[in-house]
N, C-alpha and C positions, 0 to 999 in steps of 0.2 A: 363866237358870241352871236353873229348877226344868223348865223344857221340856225343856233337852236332856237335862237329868238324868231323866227319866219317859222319852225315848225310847230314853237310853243303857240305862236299866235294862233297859226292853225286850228290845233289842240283847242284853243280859248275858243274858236268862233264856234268848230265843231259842236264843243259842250251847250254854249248860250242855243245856239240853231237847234238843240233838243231839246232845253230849256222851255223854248219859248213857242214851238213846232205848234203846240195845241193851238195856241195863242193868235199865230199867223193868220190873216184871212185865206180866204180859198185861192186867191189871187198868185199870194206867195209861198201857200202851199203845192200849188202844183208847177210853179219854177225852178220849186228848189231839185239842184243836180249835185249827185255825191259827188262827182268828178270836179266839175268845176269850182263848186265851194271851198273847196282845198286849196284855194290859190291865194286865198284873204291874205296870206302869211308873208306873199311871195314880200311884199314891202321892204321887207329887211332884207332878204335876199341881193332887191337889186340895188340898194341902196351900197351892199358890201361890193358887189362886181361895178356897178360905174365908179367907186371910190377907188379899186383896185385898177381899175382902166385908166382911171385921171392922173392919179398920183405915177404910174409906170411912167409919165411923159414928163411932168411939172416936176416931179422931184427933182428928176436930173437939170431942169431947170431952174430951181432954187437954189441949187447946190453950188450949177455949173458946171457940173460934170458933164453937160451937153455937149461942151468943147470936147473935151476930152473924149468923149466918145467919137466925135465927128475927125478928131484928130486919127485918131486907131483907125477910123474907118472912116475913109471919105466918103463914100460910098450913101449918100441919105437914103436915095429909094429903100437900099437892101437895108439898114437899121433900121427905116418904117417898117416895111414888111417882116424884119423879123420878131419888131416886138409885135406887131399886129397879129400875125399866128399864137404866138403866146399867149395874150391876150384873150382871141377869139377860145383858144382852147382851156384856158383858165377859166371865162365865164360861163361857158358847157359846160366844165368837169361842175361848177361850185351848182350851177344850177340843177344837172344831175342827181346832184345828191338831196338839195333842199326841194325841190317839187315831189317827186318819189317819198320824200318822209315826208312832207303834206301829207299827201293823199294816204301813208298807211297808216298813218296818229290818228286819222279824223274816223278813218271806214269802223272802227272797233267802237268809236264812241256814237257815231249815227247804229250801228246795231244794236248800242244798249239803252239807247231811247225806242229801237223800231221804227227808224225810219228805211229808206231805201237804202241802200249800201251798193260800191263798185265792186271787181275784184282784177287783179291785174291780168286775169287768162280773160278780162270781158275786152271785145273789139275794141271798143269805144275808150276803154280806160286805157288799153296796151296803149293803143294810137296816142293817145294824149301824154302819156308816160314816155313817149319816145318825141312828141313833135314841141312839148311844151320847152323843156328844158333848151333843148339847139333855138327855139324863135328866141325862147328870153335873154338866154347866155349869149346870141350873136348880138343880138338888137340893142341889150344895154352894153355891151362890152366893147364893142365896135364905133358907134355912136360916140360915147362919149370918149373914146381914144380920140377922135378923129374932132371932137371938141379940144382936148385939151393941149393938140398941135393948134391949134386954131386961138387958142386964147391965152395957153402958156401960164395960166394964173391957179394952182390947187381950188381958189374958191371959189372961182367967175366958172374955172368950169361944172364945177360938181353941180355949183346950184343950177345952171344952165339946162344940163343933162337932167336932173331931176325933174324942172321947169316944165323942162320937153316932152318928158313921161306922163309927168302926172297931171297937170294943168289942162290939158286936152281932156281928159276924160272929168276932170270939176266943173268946167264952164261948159261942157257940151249941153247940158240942159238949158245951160242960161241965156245960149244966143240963138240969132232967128237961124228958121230953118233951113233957109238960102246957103249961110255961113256953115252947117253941120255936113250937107250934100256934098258943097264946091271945095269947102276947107279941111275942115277936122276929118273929112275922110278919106282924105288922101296922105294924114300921117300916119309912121310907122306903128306906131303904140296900137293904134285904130286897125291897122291891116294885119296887126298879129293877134288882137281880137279875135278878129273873123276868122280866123284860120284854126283859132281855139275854141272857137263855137260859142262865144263868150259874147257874141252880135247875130242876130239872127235875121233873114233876109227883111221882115219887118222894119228893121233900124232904118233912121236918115242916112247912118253912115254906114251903113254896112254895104263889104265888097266879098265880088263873086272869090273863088280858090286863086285863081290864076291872078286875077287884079291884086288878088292881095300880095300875092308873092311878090309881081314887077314892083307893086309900090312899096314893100320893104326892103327889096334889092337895089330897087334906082337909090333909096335915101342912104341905106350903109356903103354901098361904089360912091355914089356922089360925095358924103360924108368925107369916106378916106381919101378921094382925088381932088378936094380942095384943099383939105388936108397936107396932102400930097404936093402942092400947088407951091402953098403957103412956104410950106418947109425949104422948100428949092428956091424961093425968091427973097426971102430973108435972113438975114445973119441970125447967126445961135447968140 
């Protein structure tokens, strides 16, 4: 449901964005990028993969079955880590699938308005098709696992993880620009932007390739090693 729902939105914004193309001033005529437009949809997407990441932890702690696991396997590092792998590779596979059907629903309906179009043999698109899917699949799948050790609660985390996603990019407008340099642009959500070309060196917040990587790297290591931390010092 949440797949076809992220590729139909897609599909939805595609359609309105020809719709309204004449309409646009010059302003947002010449921002608009086929590639990155396609990602309006991602919403549902990551909404299904950090709900899939949350619930993999909290379930078994509503049930209880946390015992019983820990029982079978004393072992907590290796239980972390192995649903953490699952996990990381669960929100790749799911992400895989829904950005690539973004981008090919949308490209047929920007051609039948006339506007610019991508196509997957172009540099720019190949790259995106291959770097979008791993930043978003790791960054919400990881993240909010590594919440949901941390809070143990299905609700506290999901909303938490979402919170964390999308809240940054709503108020980024709203606050001074001191807080968008020092703060908001040293979260994750923010440095996988930049890496998707979705901030450009003009932004407050926008970080070079390389910054952006260390600052999505420290937050999902850091994440799972508190994580990590948590789990070894408190009873299931």
């Amino acid at each position: 449901m949440a797949i076809g729902l992220s590729i139909g939105f897609s599909a939805l914004i595609a359609l309105i964005t020809g719709l309204t193309f004449d309409a646009m001033s010059d302003g947002l005529r010449a921002e608009f990028d086929p590639i990155l437009t396609t990602l309006g949809g991602w919403i549902f997407g990551m909404v299904l993969v950090i709900t899939l990441a949350v619930t993999s932890v909290t379930s078994e702690y509503s049930s209880r079955l946390v015992r019983t696991t820990f029982i079978l396997n004393p072992n907590r590092n290796r239980v972390f880590a192995a649903k953490a792998i699952v996990i990381a590779l669960l929100g790749v596979a799911i992400s895989a699938i829904v950005i690539p059907g973004m981008f090919l629903i949308s490209q047929p309906i920007y051609h039948f308005y006339g506007l610019q179009t991508a196509s997957v043999t172009d540099h720019d698109a190949a790259r995106y098709l291959i770097i979008a899917p791993l930043l978003e699949g790791l960054n919400h799948a990881l993240i909010p696992f590594a919440f949901a050790w941390l809070l143990r609660s299905t609700a506290s985390a999901i909303t938490a993880s979402i919170g964390f996603s999308v809240l940054p990019w709503m108020i980024t407008p709203m606050v001074p620009l001191w807080v968008q340099e020092n703060v908001l642009r040293y979260l994750p959500d923010n440095a996988k932007d930049c890496l998707l070309g979705q901030l450009g060196p003009g932004a407050p917040t926008y970080l070079g390739d390389t910054a952006a990587i260390v600052v999505m790297a420290v937050w999902i290591v850091g994440a799972l090693t508190a994580a990590v931390f948590v789990l070894n010092r408190r009873d299931v």
